[in-house]
N, C-alpha and C positions, 0 to 999 in steps of 0.2 A: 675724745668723746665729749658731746656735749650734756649740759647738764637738762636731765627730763624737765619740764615743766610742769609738774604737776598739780599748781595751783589752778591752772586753765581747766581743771578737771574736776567732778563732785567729787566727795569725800566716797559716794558707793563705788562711783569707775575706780576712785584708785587703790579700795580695798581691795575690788574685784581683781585687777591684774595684780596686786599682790600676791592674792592667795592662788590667781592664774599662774606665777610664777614659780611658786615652790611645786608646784602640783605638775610643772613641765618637766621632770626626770623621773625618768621608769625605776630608778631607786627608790624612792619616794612613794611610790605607787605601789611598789610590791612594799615597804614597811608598811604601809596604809594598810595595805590588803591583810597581811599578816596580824598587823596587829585586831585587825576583825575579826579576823577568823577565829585568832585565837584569846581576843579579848584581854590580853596582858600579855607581857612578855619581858625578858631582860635582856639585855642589851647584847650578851653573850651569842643568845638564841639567835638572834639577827646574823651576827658572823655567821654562825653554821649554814643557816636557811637560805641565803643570801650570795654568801660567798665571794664576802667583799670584807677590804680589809676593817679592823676596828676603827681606825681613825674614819675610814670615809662613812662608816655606818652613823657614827658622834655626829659627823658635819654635816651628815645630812637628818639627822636627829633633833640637832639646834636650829635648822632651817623649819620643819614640820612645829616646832615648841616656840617658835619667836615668834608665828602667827597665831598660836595656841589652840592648832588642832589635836595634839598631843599635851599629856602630862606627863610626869614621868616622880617615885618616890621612890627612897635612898629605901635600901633594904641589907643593912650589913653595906658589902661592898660592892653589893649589887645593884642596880639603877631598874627600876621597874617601870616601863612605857602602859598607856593606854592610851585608847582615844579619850578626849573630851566632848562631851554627848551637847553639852550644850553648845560649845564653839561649832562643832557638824553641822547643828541643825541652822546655826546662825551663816554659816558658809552653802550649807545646802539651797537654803532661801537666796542668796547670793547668786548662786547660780541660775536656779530657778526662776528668779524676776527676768534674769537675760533671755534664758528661754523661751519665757511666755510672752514674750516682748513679739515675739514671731508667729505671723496668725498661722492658724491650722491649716488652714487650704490657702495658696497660695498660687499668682496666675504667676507667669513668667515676669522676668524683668522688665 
């Protein structure tokens, strides 16, 4: 494999497929989703809900926390997830700018 270029690229495209990146697995998606719903959670909880092992729940725990959409505090021996409201809203804009990049009506190609 060759190595990405990613200096060819702004610093927004490459946060953007960053955060396109970890948000490409349905695990990931349903922690996201859970963790909304339920506004906090431990990590335990994800095993049950999920029904994936602990190690790939962690892996993909540290994926969502290394772009820092997630936080997570030690409680005992327990690890406690939330989202981060501000990294959201700065990824939601992220997305957003792409979005609107695309006019409302639009003719064919």
């Amino acid at each position: 494999m060759g190595i990405t270029k990613t200096d060819l690229f702004t610093e927004k495209q490459n946060e953007l497929a960053k955060v396109a990146k970890v948000f490409a697995h349905p695990a990931r998606i349903a922690i996201l989703e859970y963790l909304i719903q339920s506004n906090t959670c431990i990590n335990g909880d994800l095993v049950q809900e999920l029904g994936l092992a602990q190690a790939t729940i962690s892996q993909h725990l540290r994926e969502l926390k290394e772009i820092g959409l997630i936080k997570g505090s030690i409680e005992g021996v327990s690890v406690n997830y939330c989202i981060d409201a501000m990294r959201w809203a700065e990824v939601q804009n992220l997305f957003q700018g792409l979005f609107d990049g695309f006019p409302k009506i639009s003719g064919c190609c």
